[in-house]
C-alpha positions in Angstrom: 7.5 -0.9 -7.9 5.0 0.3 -5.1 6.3 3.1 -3.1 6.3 2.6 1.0 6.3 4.7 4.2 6.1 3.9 7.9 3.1 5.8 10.1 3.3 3.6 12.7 0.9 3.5 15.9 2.5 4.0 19.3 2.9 1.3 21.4 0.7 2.6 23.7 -2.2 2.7 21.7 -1.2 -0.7 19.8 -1.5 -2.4 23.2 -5.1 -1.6 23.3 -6.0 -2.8 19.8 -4.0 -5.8 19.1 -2.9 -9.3 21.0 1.3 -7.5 21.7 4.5 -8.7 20.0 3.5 -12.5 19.4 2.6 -12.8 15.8 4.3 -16.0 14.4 4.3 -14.8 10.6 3.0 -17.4 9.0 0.3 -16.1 6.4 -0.1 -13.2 4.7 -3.6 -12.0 4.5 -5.5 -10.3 1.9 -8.1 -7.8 2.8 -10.1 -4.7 1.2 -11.3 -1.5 3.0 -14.8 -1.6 1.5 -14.9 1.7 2.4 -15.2 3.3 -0.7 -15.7 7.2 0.0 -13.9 9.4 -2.3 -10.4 10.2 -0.3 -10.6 7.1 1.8 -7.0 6.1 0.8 -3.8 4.6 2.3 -3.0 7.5 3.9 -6.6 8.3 5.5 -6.6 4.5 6.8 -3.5 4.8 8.2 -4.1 8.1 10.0 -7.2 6.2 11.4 -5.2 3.8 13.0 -2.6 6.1 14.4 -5.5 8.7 16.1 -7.1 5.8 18.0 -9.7 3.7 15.5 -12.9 3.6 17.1 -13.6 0.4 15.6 -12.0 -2.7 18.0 -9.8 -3.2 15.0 -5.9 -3.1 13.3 -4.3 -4.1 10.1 -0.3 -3.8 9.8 -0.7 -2.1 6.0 -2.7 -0.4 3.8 -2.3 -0.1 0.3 -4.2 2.3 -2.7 -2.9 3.3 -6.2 0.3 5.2 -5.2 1.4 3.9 -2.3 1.6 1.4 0.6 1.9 2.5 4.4 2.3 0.3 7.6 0.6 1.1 10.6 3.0 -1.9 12.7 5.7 -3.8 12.5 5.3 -7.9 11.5 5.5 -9.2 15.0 2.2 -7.2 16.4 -0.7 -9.6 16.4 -3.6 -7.1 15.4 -7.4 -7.6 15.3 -8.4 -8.1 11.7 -8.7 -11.7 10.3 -11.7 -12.9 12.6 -10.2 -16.0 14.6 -7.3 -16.3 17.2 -4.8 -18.0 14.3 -5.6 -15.8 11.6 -4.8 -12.5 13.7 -2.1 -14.5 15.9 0.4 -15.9 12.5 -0.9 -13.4 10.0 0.2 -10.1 8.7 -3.0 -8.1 7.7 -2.7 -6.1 4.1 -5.8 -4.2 3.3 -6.0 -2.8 -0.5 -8.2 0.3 -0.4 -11.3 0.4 -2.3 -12.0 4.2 -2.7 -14.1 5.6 -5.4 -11.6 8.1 -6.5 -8.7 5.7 -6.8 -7.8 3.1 -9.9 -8.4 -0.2 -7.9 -6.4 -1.7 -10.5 -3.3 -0.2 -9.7 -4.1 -0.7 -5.9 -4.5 -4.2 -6.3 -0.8 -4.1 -8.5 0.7 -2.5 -5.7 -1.0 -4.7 -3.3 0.7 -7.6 -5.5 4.1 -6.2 -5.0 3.8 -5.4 -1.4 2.6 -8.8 -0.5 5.8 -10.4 -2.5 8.2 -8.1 -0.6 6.7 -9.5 2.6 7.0 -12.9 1.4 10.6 -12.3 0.8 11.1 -10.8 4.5 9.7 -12.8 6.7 10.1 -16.5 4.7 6.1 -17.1 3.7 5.5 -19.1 1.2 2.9 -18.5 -2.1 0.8 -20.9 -0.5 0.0 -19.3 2.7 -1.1 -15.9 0.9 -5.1 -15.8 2.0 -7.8 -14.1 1.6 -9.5 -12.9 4.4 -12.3 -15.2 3.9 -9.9 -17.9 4.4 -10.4 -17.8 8.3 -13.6 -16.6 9.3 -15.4 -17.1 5.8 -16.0 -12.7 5.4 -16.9 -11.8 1.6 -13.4 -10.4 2.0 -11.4 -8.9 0.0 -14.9 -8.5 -1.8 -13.9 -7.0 -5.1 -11.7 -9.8 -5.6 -14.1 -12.6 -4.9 -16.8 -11.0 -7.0 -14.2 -11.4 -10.3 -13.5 -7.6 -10.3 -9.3 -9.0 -10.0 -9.5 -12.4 -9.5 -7.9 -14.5 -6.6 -6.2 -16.6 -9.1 -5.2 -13.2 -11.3 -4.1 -11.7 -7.9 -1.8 -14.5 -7.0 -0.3 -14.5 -10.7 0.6 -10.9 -10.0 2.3 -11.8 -6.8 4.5 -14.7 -8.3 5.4 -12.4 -11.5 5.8 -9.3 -9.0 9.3 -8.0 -8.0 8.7 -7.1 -4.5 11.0 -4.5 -5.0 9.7 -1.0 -3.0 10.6 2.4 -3.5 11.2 4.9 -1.1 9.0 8.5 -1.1 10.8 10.7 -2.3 13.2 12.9 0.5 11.5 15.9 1.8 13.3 19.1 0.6 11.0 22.1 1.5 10.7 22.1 5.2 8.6 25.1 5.3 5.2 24.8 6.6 1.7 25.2 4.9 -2.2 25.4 5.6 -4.7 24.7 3.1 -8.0 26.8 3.6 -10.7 25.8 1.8 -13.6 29.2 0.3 -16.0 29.8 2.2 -19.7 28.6 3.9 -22.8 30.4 4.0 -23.4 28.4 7.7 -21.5 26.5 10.3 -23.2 24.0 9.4 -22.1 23.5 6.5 -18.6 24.1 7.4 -18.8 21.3 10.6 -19.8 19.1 7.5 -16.6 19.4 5.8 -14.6 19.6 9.2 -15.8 16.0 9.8 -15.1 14.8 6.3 -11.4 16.1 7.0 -11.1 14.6 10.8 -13.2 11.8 10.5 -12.4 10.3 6.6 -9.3 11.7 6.3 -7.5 12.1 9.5 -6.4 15.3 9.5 -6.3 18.2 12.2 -8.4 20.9 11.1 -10.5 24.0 12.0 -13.0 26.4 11.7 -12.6 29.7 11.2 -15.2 32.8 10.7 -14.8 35.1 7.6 -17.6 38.1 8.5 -21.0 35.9 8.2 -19.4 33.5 6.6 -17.1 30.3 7.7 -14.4 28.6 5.9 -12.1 25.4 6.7 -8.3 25.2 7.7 -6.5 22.6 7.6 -3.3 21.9 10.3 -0.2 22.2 8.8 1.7 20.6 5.9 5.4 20.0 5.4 6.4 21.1 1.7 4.3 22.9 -1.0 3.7 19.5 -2.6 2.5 17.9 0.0 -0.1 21.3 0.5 -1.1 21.1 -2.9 -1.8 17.1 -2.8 -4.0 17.9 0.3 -5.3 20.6 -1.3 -6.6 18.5 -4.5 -8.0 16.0 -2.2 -10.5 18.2 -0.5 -11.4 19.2 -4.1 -11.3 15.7 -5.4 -13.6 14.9 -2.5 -16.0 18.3 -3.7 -16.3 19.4 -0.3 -14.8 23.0 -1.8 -14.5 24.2 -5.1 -11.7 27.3 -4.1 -8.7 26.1 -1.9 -5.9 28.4 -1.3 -2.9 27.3 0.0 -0.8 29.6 2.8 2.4 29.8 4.8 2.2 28.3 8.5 
């Protein structure tokens, strides 16, 4: 059962990046990141999206091994299967790839995601594609390299549920910043400020210490959400001491 959240991009911006409100529905198409950067997850992709993608591209989902999050609703057209009827009657699904993820489980989630959209929106086994399918991309590349097969992949999806679970309710409100140690240089501190903005999407600072510099992220809602951004920056090894204060 793969848990799902909306962060969905404002209309505004979805204008920009995607054909409007005329997606007929009538494939389901199966892509991978092939970004594999450790913390390049479903959350970091779907950040991307919703902060302007410099890339002239969109997706409506993105899936890893704990979760799947939607960036639009069905009926936006966006830019991501490379031809006019791929990106005009399909709904885009790309299973992320990152190194610090179990692609296995992405790919199961994937699976369940992909049979829950089926189930919504009236698409049948048949038109569940690869990305390959309409422009002939070496995508979803993991998968048509054997790591998951495309026929293994399609088993999981006619065995799957499609049943979803909801993230759990938030019940701390309070507010929280994760600061990483600290630099001997700005430099090295920019580097990690861009890993943050740039990979993961998040708002985040520098800040002097004496002669030395550290890194603070914007702010969290609930100490488990803190601490899960905090592991990710160590995950990533961009710090080795994180500490974890009140906004």
């Amino acid at each position: 059962m793969v848990v799902i959240r909306k962060k969905l991009v404002l209309e505004s911006l979805a204008a920009k990046i995607t054909y409007g409100k005329i997606n007929k529905k009538n494939y389901v198409v199966v892509h991978e990141t092939d970004n594999e950067r450790s913390g390049a997850d479903a959350d970091a992709h779907a950040r991307l999206q919703m902060n302007g993608n410099s890339r002239q591209a969109s997706w409506h989902w993105q899936v890893d091994d704990k979760e799947a999050v939607q960036s639009f609703e069905h009926n936006w057209a966006c830019w991501a299967a490379g031809s006019d009827k791929g990106n005009k009657e399909g709904i885009q699904v790309e299973t992320c790839v990152n190194n610090d993820g179990n692609y296995l489980k992405a790919v199961q989630n994937t699976a369940e995601l992909v049979a829950k959209i089926m189930k919504d929106e009236g698409i049948p086994i048949s038109n569940v594609v690869q990305h390959n399918h309409f422009s002939a991309k070496n995508c979803p590349s993991k998968m048509r390299a054997g790591k998951v097969s495309w026929s293994q992949f399609i088993a999981m999806v006619k065995t799957a549920s499609g049943a979803v679970q909801q993230p759990n309710p938030i019940t701390d409100n309070n507010k929280y910043r994760v600061l990483t140690g600290t630099y001997s240089t700005i430099q090295a501190a920019e580097n990690v400020l861009d890993v943050l903005k740039q990979r993961f999407g998040w708002v985040a600072y520098i800040e002097p210490d004496g002669k030395l510099w550290r890194v603070k992220t914007g702010t969290f809602t609930g100490a488990d959400a803190a601490k899960a951004g905090a592991n990710k920056i160590k995950t990533a090894k961009l710090a080795q001491v994180t500490n974890i204060v009140a906004a």
